[in-house]
C-alpha positions as CSV (number, residue, x, y, z in Angstrom):
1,X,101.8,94.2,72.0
2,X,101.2,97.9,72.2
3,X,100.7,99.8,75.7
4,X,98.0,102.3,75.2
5,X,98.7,104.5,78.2
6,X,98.7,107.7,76.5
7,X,95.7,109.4,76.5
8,X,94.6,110.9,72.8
9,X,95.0,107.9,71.5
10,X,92.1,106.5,70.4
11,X,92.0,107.3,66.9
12,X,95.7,106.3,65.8
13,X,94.3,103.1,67.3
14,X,91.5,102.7,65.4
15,X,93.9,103.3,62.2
16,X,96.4,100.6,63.5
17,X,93.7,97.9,63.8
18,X,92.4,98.9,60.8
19,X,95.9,98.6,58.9
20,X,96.9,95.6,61.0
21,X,93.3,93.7,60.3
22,X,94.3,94.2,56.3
23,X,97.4,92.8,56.6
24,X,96.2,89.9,59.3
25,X,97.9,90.7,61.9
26,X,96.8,90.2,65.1
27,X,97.5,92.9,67.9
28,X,97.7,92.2,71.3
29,X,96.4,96.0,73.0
30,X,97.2,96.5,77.0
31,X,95.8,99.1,78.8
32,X,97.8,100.8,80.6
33,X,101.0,98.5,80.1
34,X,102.2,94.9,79.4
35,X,102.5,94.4,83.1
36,X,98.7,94.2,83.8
37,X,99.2,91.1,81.6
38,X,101.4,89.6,83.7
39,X,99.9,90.7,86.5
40,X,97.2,88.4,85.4
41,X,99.4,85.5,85.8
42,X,99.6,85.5,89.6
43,X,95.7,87.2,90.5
44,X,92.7,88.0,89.5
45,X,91.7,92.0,89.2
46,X,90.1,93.9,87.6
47,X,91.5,97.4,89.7
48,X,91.8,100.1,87.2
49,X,95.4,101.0,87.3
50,X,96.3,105.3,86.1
51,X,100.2,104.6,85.5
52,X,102.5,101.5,84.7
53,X,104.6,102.3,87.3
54,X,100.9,101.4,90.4
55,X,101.1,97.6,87.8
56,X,104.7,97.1,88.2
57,X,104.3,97.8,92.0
58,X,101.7,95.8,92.2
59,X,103.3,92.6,90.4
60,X,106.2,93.2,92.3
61,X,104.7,91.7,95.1
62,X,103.7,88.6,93.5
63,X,106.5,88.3,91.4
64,X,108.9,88.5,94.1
65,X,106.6,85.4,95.8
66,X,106.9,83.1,93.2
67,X,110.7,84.1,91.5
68,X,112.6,85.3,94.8
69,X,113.5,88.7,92.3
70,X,112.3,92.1,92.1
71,X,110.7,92.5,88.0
72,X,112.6,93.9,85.9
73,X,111.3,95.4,82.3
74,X,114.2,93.8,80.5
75,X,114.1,90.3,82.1
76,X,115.3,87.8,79.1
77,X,113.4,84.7,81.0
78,X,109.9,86.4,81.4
79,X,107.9,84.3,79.2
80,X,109.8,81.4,81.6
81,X,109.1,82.4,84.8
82,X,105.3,82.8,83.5
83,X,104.6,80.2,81.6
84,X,103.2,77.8,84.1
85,X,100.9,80.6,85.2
86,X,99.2,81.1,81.5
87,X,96.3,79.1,81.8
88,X,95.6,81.7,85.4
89,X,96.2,84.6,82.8
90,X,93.8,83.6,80.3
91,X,90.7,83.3,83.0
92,X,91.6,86.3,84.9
93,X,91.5,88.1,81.3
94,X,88.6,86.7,80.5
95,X,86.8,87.0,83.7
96,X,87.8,91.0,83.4
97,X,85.9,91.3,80.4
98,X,83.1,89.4,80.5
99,X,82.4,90.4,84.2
100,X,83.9,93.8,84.1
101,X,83.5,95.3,80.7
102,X,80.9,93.5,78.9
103,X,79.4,95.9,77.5
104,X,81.6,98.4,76.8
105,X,82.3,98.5,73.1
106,X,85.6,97.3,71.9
107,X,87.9,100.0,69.3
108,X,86.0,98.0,66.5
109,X,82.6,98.5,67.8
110,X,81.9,94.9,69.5
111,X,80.8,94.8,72.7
C-alpha cells in the first residue's frame, strides 16, 4: 500500500508501477491515505478528502461506533476489527470508481 498524498508525484508513480508490473507485483495506491480505505468499510463516499488527518476524523466517527475506541495508526488488530466490513469496502470502492471516476484515466492510461 502506498499513500500518494504528496503532490509532485505522479511521475515516480508511474516508474513504481512500471517496476512493480515487471516484477508482478501488485500495488495497492490510496489517495490521500490508507484510512480512505478503511473508511470504506463503514460508508459509502466518494468526498474528496485534502489531508489524512479530514479521513482519520472522519473514520473516527464510525470507528468509534462499531469498536467503542478512538483509531489509532498503529492498531495491531485492524485487519480484525475490519474484516467483517470487507465485502462494504469492496462496493463502496467500486461504486467510487465506476460512478465517480469512470472516466478519468488511471496512472497506466485506462480509464
Amino acid at each position: 500500500m502506498l499513500d500518494v498524498e504528496q503532490p509532485g508525484y505522479r511521475r515516480q508513480l508511474i516508474e513504481v508501477r512500471a517496476l512493480a508490473g515487471k516484477h508482478q507485483i501488485n500495488l495497492a495506491l490510496s489517495n490521500p491515505c490508507f484510512e480512505c480505505w478503511l473508511l470504506g468499510h463503514f460508508e459509502r463516499t466518494a468526498r474528496a478528502f485534502t489531508s489524512s488527518d479530514q479521513v482519520i476524523e472522519r473514520l473516527n466517527q464510525s470507528w468509534r461506533k462499531a469498536t467503542g475506541q478512538e483509531y489509532q495508526k498503529n492498531e495491531a488488530r485492524i485487519y480484525e476489527r475490519v474484516s467483517a466490513y470487507t465485502a462494504t469496502a469492496i462496493s463502496t470502492a467500486r461504486f467510487v470508481r465506476e460512478v465517480h471516476f469512470k472516466d478519468v484515466e488511471d496512472l497506466d492510461g485506462r480509464a
